[in-house]
Each structure stands twice: as structure tokens, then as C-alpha cells.
C-alpha positions as CSV (number, residue, x, y, z in Angstrom):
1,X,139.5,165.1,10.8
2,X,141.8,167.8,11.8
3,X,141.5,171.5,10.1
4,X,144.0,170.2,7.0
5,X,146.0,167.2,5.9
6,X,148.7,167.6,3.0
7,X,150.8,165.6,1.0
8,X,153.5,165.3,-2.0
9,X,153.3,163.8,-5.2
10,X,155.6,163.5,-8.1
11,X,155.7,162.6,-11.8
12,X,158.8,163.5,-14.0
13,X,160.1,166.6,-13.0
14,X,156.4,167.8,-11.6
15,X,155.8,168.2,-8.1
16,X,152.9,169.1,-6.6
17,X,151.7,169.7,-2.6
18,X,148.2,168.7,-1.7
19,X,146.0,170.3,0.5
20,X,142.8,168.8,1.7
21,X,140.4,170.3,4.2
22,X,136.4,169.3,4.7
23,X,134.4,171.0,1.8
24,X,132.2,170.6,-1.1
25,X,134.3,169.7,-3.5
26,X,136.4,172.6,-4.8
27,X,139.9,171.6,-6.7
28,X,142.2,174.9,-7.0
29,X,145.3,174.4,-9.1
30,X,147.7,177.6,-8.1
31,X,144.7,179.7,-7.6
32,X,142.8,178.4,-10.2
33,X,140.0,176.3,-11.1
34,X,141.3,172.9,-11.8
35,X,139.2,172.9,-14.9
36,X,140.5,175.5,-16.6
37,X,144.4,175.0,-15.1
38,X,143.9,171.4,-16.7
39,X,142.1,172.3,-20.0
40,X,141.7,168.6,-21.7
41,X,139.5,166.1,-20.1
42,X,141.9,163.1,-19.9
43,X,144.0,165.6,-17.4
44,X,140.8,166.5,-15.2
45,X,140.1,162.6,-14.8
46,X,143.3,162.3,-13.4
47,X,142.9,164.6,-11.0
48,X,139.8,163.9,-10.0
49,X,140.1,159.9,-10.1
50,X,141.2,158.5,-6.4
51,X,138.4,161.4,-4.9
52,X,135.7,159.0,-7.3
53,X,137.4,156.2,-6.5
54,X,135.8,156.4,-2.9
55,X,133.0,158.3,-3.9
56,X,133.7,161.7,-2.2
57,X,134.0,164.1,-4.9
58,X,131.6,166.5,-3.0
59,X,133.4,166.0,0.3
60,X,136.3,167.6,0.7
61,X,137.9,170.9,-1.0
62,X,141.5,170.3,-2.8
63,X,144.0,173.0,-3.1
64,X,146.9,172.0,-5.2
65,X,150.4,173.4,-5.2
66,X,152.2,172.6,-8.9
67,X,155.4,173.1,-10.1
68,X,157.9,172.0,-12.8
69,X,157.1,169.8,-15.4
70,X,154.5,169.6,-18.1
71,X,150.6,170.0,-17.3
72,X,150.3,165.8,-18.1
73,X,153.0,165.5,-15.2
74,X,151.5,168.1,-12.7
75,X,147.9,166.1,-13.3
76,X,149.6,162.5,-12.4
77,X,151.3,164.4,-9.8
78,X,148.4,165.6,-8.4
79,X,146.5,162.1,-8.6
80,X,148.9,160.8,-6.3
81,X,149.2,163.6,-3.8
82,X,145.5,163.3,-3.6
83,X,145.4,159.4,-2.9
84,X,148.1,160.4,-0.4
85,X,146.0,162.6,1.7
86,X,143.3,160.5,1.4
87,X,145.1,157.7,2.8
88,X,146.0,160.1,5.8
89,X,142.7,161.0,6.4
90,X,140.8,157.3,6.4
91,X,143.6,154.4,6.1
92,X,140.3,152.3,5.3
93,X,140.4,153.9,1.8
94,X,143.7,152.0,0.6
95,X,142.3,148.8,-0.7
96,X,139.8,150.6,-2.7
97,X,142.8,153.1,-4.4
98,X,145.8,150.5,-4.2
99,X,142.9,148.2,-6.6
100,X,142.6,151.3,-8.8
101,X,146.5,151.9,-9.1
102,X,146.3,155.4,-7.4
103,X,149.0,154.9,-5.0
104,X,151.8,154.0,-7.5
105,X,154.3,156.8,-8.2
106,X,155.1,156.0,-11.9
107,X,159.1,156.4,-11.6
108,X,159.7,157.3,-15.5
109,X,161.8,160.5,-16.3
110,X,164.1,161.2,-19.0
111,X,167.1,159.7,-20.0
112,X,170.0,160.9,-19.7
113,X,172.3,161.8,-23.2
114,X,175.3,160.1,-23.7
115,X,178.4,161.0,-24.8
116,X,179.4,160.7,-28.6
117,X,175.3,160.5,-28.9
118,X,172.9,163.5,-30.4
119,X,170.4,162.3,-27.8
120,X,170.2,159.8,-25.1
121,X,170.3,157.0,-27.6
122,X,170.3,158.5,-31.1
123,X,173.2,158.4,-32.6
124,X,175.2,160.6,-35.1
125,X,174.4,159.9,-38.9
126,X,177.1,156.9,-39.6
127,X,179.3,158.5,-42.7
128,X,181.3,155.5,-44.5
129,X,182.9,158.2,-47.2
């Protein structure tokens, strides 16, 4: 493997660049500790998901660029930036995280608001007097 690989991954309006470079398992999310940048649990899974999927937790050190979005969206993001690089490192590791769902970029965002709408679907309150 070269010095670095990166790559991109989105959720919602979060975007986030991966770097991944031979290591012993250190995630940095913008300069910090990806356990205290992702404070719940459910968000560290995420994160760390497609690196267990192929069992190399220990193997390589992750530094993550985030931006926009919600933390939930930044996580997701960064699960699939991660399965990205992975996939740039050793193509033999797609079967394993396409099975797991890793390499799907979820394409839900928000909907847009309508005109003559209070929201993208809600109306106004109906007045018949």
C-alpha cells in the first residue's frame, strides 16, 4: 500500500473526506478522537463498522474530514468513505462490505417545501368560516 489513500462519502447534507494510511487503529474526526466527536454508541458503530467488517480495526489509522450536516449524517458519511478506501486499498474486500450494505450511499435528503404549503407537505390549517 502506498503512503495514503482517501475518499468521499456523503449522507444528507454531510460530507466527509477519508484518509487512510497503515497504523494501529487510530480514527480522528477533525482533530479529535472519534469517540468523543461521536459521543453515542450507535454513531461509533457506524464508523467503525466496514473496518470490522474485514476484521482490521487495528490495521490502519483513519483521519476523517466532516462537514455539514448533523453528527448522524457525518457518522453514515464516514461509514461509507471508509468502505471506499478500503475498497481502494484491497478490491478483495468488496464482497465481504457490499454483503454488509457498506457500500450503499443512502440518497435521502430533505424535501423540498412547496408553494401554498407550511412545509414540504403540511398544509395550512383548512378554515371553512
Amino acid at each position: 500500500m502506498e503512503k495514503q489513500k482517501n475518499a468521499v462519502g456523503r449522507r444528507k447534507e454531510a460530507v466527509t473526506r477519508v484518509f487512510i494510511s497503515k497504523g494501529t487503529g487510530n480514527i480522528t474526526v477533525n482533530d479529535k478522537n472519534y469517540k468523543e466527536y461521536f459521543a453515542l454508541p450507535y454513531l461509533q458503530n457506524q464508523v467503525e463498522a466496514p473496518l470490522k467488517t474485514i476484521e482490521s480495526l487495528d490495521k490502519f489509522d483513519v483521519v476523517i474530514n466532516a462537514s455539514g450536516g448533523g453528527v448522524k449524517g457525518q457518522a453514515e458519511a464516514a461509514k461509507l468513505g471508509i468502505a471506499r478506501v478500503l475498497l481502494e486499498i484491497n478490491p478483495e474486500y468488496r464482497p465481504a462490505l457490499k454483503a454488509a450494505g457498506h457500500l450503499k450511499r443512502d440518497p435521502r435528503g430533505v424535501e423540498r417545501k412547496k408553494f401554498g404549503h407550511k412545509k414540504a407537505r403540511r398544509s395550512y390549517q383548512f378554515s371553512k368560516r
